[in-house]
C-alpha positions as CSV (number, residue, x, y, z in Angstrom):
1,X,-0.5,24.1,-0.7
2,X,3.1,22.4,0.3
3,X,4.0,19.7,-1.4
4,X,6.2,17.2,0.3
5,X,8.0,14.6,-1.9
6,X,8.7,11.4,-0.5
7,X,11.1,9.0,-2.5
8,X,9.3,5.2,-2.6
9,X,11.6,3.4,-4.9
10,X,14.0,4.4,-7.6
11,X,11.7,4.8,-10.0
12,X,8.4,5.7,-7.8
13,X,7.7,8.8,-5.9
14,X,4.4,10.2,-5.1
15,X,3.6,13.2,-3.2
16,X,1.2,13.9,0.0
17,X,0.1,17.1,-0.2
18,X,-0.3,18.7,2.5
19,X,-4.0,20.3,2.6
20,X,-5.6,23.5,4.2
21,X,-5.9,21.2,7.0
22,X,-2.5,21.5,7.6
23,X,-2.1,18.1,8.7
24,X,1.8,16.6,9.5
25,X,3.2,13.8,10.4
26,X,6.0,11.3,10.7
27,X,6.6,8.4,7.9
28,X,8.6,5.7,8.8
29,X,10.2,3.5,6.0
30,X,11.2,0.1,5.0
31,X,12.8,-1.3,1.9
32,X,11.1,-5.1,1.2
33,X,11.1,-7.8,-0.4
34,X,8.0,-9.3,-2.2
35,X,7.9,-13.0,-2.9
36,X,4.7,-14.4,-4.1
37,X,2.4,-15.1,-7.0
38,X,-0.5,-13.4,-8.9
39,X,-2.7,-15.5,-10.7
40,X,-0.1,-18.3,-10.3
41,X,2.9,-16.4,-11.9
42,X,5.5,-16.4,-9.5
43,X,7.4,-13.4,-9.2
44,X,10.2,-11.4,-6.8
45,X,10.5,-7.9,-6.1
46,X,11.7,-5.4,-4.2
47,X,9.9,-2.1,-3.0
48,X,9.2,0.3,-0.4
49,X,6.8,0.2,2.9
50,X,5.9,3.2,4.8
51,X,4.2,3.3,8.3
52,X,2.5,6.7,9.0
53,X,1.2,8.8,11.7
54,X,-2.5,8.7,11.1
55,X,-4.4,10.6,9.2
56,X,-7.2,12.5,11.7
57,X,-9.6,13.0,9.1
58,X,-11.8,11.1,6.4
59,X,-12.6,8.1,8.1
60,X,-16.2,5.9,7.4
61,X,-15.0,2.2,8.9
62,X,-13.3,4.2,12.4
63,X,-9.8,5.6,13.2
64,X,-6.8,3.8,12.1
65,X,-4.0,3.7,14.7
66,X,-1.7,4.4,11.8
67,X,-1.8,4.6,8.1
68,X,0.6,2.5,5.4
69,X,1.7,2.0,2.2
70,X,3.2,-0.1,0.0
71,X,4.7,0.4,-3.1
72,X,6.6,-2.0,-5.9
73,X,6.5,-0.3,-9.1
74,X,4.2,1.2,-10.7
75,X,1.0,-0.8,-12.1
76,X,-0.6,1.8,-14.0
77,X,2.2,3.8,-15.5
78,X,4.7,0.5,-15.8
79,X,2.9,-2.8,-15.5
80,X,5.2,-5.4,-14.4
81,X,4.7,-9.3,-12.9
82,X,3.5,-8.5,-9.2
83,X,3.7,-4.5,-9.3
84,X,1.5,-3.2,-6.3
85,X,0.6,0.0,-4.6
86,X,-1.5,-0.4,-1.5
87,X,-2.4,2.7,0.4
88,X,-4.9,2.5,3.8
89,X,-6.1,6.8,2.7
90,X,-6.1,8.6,-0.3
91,X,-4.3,11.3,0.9
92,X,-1.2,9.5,1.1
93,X,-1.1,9.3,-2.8
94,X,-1.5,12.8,-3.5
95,X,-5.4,12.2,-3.8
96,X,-7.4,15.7,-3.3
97,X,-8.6,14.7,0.3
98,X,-8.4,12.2,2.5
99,X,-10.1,8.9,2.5
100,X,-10.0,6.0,4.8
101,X,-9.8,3.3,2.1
102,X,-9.3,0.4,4.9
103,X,-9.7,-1.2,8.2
104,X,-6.0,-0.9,10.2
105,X,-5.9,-2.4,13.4
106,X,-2.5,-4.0,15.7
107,X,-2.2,-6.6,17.8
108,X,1.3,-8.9,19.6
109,X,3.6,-6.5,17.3
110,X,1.7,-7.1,14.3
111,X,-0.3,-5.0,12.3
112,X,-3.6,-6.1,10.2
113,X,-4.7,-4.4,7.0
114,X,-7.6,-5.0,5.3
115,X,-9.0,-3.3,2.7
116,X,-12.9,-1.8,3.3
117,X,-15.0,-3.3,0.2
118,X,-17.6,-0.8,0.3
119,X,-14.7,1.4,-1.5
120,X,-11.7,-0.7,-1.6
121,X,-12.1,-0.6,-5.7
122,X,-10.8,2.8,-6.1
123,X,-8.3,2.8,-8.6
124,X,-5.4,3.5,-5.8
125,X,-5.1,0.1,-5.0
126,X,-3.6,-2.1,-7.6
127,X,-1.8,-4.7,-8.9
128,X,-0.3,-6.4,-12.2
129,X,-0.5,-9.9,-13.0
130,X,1.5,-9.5,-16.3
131,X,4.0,-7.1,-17.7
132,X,4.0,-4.6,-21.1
133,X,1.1,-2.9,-22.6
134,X,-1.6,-5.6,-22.8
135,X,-1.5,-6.1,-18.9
136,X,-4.6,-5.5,-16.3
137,X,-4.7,-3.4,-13.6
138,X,-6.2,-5.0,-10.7
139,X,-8.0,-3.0,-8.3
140,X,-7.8,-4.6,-4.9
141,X,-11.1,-5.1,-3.0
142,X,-10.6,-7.7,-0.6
143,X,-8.3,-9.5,1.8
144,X,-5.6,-9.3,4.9
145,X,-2.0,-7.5,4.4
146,X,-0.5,-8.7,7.7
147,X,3.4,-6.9,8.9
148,X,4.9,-7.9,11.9
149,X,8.2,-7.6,14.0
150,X,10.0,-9.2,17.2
151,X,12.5,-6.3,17.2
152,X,10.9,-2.6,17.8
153,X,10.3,-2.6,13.8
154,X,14.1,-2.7,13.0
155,X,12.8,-5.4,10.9
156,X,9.6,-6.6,9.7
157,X,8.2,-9.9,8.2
158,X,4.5,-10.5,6.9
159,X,2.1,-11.5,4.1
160,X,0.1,-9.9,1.7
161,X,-3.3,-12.4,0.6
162,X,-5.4,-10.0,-1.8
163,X,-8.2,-10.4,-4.3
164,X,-8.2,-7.8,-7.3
165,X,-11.1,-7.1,-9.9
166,X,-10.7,-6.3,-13.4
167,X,-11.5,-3.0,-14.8
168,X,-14.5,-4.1,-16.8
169,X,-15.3,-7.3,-15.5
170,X,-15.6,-8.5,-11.9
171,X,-12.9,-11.2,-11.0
172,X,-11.6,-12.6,-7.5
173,X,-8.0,-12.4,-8.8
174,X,-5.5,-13.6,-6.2
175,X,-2.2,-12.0,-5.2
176,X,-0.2,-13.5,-2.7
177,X,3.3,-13.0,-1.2
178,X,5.9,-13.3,1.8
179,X,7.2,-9.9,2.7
180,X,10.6,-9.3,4.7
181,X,12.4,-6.0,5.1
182,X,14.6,-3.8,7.3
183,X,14.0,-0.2,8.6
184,X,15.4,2.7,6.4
185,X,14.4,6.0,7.9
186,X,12.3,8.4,8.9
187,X,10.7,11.4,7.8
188,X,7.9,14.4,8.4
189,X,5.6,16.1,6.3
């Protein structure tokens, strides 16, 4: 298998592997902004968002026209105040195949993501609502992540509105925040 590395922020990367499928494609990235709160914590971060070719295979809830990501840290590994990953297929976090994990469609220049509850509770997509070694990881199962832009996608502007669960017990744990950001490349795998 070839392993393409794709850099998400400073401290992030994770891989897509590329599978016997030999599937490619074309990423195309933005550094954002996240403003927002998680269970009423306010918090500010920066990260990375990735629009992707789409991913041809995997899909239970119909094609998406394309597939994205987000990325602010890293909940799991690095809990921190508003730390999220959002991915709408597996296979875009290095997972061993590829799984459409959410509905993607786009409409007036915007694009609306929203995660499919029948598996949205993976494990892929999470959030913190605290920071250090005592914080909960969030797996989101509901809600709208909404990017749009007046200008080609030099620039884009949006919200994320989410609900996470707990690990052990069920919750309908809110994250919320404004997004902003500018294009900063492109690249194939």
């Amino acid at each position: 298998m070839k392993k393409v590395w794709l850099k998400l922020c400073s401290a992030v990367l994770f891989t897509m592997v590329v599978t016997p499928l030999a599937y490619a494609g074309t990423a195309n990235f933005y550094n954002i902004t996240l403003q927002g709160t998680v269970l009423g914590r306010p918090f500010a971060r920066h990260g990375i968002l990735a629009f992707t070719t789409p991913i041809p295979i995997g899909t239970t809830n119909g094609a998406n026209p394309f597939e994205v990501v987000i990325v602010s840290g890293n909940p799991a590994i690095s809990p921190e105040i508003g730390a999220i990953q959002f991915t709408t297929n597996t296979f875009l976090f290095g997972g061993p195949g590829a799984v459409d994990i959410a509905y993607v469609s786009f409409a007036n220049n915007c694009a609306f993501i929203n995660p499919d509850s029948r598996i949205g509770a993976t494990g892929l997509n999470v959030f913190n609502a605290l920071s250090g070694l005592a914080a909960d990881v969030y797996q989101i199962f509901a809600g709208t992540i909404q990017i749009c832009s007046r200008n080609n996608f030099q620039t884009i502007s949006g919200s994320i509105n989410v609900l996470g669960t707990g690990p052990i017990f069920h919750s309908n744990s809110p994250y919320q925040a404004i997004v902003s950001g500018s294009f900063s490349g492109s690249e194939q795998f």
